[in-house]
MIDODREN-467646 format. One line per 8 residues: number of its first residue (from 1); their letters; for each residue z, x negated, y negated of C-alpha. Coordinates in steps of 0.05 Angstrom, whole numbers, plus 32768, in hexadecimal, padded with zeros to 4 digits. Example, Ala and Ser with C-alpha at 12.3 -4.5 7.8 and 13.67 -1.06 7.14 Angstrom:
BEGIN
1	as	809C 7F0A 805A; 808F 7EEF 8015
//
This chain:
BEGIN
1	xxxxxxxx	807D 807E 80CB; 8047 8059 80EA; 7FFD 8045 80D5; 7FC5 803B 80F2; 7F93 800E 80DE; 7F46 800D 80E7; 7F1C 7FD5 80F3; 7ED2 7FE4 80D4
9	xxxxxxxx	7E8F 7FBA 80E0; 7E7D 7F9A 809C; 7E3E 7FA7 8088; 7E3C 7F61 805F; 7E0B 7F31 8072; 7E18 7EE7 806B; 7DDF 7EBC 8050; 7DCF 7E75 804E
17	xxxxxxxx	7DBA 7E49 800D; 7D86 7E5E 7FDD; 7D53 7E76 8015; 7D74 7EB6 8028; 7D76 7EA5 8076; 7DA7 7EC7 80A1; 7DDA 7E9C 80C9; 7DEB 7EBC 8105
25	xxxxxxxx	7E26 7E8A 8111; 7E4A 7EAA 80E4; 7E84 7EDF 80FB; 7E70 7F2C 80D9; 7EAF 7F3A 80AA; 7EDF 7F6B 80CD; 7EF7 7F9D 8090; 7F42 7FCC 80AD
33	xxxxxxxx	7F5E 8007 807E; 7FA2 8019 8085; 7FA4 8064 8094; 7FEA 8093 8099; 7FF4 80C8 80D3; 800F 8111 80C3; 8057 8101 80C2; 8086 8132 80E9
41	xxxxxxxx	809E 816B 80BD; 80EF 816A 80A9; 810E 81A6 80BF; 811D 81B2 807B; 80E9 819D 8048; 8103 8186 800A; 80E4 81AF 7FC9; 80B0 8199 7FAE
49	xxxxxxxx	80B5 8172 7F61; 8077 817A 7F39; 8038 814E 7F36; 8038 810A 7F44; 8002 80D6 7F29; 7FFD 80A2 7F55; 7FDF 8060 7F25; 7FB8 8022 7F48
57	xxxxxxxx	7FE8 7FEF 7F57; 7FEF 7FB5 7F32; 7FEA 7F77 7F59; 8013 7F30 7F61; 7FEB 7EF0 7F5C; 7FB2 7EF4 7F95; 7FB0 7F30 7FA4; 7F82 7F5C 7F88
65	xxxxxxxx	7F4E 7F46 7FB7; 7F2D 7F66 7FFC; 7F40 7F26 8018; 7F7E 7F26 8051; 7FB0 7EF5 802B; 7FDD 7EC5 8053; 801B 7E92 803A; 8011 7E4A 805F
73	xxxxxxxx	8049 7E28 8074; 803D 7DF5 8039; 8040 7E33 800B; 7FFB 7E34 8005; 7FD1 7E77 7FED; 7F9C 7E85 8023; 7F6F 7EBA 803F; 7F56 7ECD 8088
81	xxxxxxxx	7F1B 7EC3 8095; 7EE7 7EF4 80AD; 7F13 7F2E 8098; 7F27 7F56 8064; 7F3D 7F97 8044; 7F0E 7FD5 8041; 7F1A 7FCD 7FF5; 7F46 7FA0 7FC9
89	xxxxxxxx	7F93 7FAE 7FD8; 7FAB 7FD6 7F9E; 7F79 8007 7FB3; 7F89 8005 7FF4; 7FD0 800B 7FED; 7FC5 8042 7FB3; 7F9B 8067 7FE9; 7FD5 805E 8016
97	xxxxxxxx	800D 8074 7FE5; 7FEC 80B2 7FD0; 7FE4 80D0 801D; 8033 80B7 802B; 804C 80E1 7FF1; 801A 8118 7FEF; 8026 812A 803B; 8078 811D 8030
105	xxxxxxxx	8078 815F 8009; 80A3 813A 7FD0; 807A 814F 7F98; 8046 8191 7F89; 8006 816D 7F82; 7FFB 811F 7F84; 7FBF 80FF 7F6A; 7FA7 80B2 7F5A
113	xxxxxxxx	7F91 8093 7F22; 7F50 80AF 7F1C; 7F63 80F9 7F18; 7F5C 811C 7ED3; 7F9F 8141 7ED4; 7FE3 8133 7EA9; 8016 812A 7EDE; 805E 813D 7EDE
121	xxxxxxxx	806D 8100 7EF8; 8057 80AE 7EF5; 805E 807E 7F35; 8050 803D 7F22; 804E 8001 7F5B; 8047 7FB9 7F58; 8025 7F98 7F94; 805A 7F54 7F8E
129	xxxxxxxx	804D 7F41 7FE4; 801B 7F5C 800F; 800B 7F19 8035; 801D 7EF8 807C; 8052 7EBC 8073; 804A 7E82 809A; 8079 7E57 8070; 80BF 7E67 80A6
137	xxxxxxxx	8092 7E35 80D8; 8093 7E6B 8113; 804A 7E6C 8139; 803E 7EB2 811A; 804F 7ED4 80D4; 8077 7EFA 80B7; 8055 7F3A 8093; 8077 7F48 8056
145	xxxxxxxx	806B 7F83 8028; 8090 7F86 7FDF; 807A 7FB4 7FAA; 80A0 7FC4 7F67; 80A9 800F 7F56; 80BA 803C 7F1F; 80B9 807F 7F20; 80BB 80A7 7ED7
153	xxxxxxxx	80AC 80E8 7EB8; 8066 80EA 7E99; 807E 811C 7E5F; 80AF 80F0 7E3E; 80A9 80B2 7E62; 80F3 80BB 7E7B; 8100 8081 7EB2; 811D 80A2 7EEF
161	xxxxxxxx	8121 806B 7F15; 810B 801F 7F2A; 810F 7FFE 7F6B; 80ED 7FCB 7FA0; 80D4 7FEB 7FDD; 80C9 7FBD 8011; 80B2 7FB1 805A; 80AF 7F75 808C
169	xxxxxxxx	8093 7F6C 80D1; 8084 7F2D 8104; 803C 7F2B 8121; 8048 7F28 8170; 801E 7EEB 816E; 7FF5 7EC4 813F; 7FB2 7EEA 8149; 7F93 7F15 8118
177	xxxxxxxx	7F97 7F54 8137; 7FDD 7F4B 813F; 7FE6 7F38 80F5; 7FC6 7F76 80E5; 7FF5 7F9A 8109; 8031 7F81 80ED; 8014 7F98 80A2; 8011 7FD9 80BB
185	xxxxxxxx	8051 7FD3 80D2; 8069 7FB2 8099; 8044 7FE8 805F; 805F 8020 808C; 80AD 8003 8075; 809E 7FF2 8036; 8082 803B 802B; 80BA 8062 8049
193	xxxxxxxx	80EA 8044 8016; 80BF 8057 7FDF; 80C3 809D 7FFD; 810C 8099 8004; 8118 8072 7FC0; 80EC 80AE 7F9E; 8116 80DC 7FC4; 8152 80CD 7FA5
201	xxxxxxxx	8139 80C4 7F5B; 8123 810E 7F5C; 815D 8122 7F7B; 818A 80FF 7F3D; 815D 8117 7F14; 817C 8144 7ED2; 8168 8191 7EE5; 8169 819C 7E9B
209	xxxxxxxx	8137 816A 7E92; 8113 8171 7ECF; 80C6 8180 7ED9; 80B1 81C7 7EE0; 80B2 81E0 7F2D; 806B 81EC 7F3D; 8055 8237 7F37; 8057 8261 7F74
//
């Protein structure tokens, strides 16, 4: 699975002391969104469970924030500059997690946070990495991409399963555009073993205790 991300022109401005003048030195922000492609259809499409509700990510230490974060090699916390998220990266990745599941035909309906609807169903993701490490002392990072999962049934809050999905990828070079690319790289891994993780769970899951199948 592979995803594509788009820069936008920030329409922030960037003003100087208390006088309001505009500093034209300074670089415009450059905001990217991490979209998904169609994926291929499987020749044979698993059935489909019932709802799933989606919930905003938590997030680790840092990183609820628009800002790109980055690990220096002295283990210090960091940002890039001039850049950032389209929106803070639980939403983001929530955005991202909803298409991925939605469009791999696991479950009837999936919704986020926001909807109104009782789900069947309760994903539940940690954001623990989504930064570029410079702490192994190569020129350019390391993308890594961690979140914490759990998967339950919303009726009776049955646990059917927890797990870590996660992704890496090395930036070709120690440029921003190629850091970007490796965390799409790196979110495309980590979300193919949620879909594979989630997979499974339903598969184990107890038919006698399993969530409607979605009217026909």
């Amino acid at each position: 699975m592979k995803l594509r991300l788009l820069p936008l022109a920030s329409s922030l401005l960037a003003l100087t002391g208390c006088s309001g003048v505009f500093d034209s030195t300074l670089p415009a922000p450059q905001a990217y969104i991490l979209r998904l492609p169609s994926p291929a259809q499987p020749a044979t499409a698993p059935a489909a469970a019932g709802s799933l509700l989606v919930q905003r990510p938590l997030a680790g230490p840092g990183l609820d924030s628009e800002r790109i974060a980055l690990l220096r090699s002295d283990r210090r916390f960091d940002f890039f500059a001039a850049s950032r998220w389209a929106a803070p990266a639980p939403d983001l990745l929530e955005s991202v997690l909803v298409d991925a599941v939605r469009e791999a035909g696991l479950f009837s309906s999936v919704f986020d946070d926001s909807a109104p609807y009782a789900p069947h169903y309760n994903l539940r993701v940690t954001l623990r990495r989504f930064e570029a490490d410079y702490t192994s002392g190569a020129r350019a990072p390391t993308v890594y991409v961690v979140l914490d999962c759990t998967l339950g049934r919303h009726r009776d809050r049955n646990l059917l399963a927890s797990f870590t999905a996660q992704g890496t990828a090395v930036a070709t070079e120690d440029r921003l555009s190629a850091v970007v690319a490796a965390f799409e790289t790196a979110t495309a891994g980590a979300v193919s073993e949620l879909e594979r993780a989630t997979t499974a769970a339903l598969a184990a899951e107890d038919p006698a205790t399993r969530a409607p199948a979605p009217a026909r």
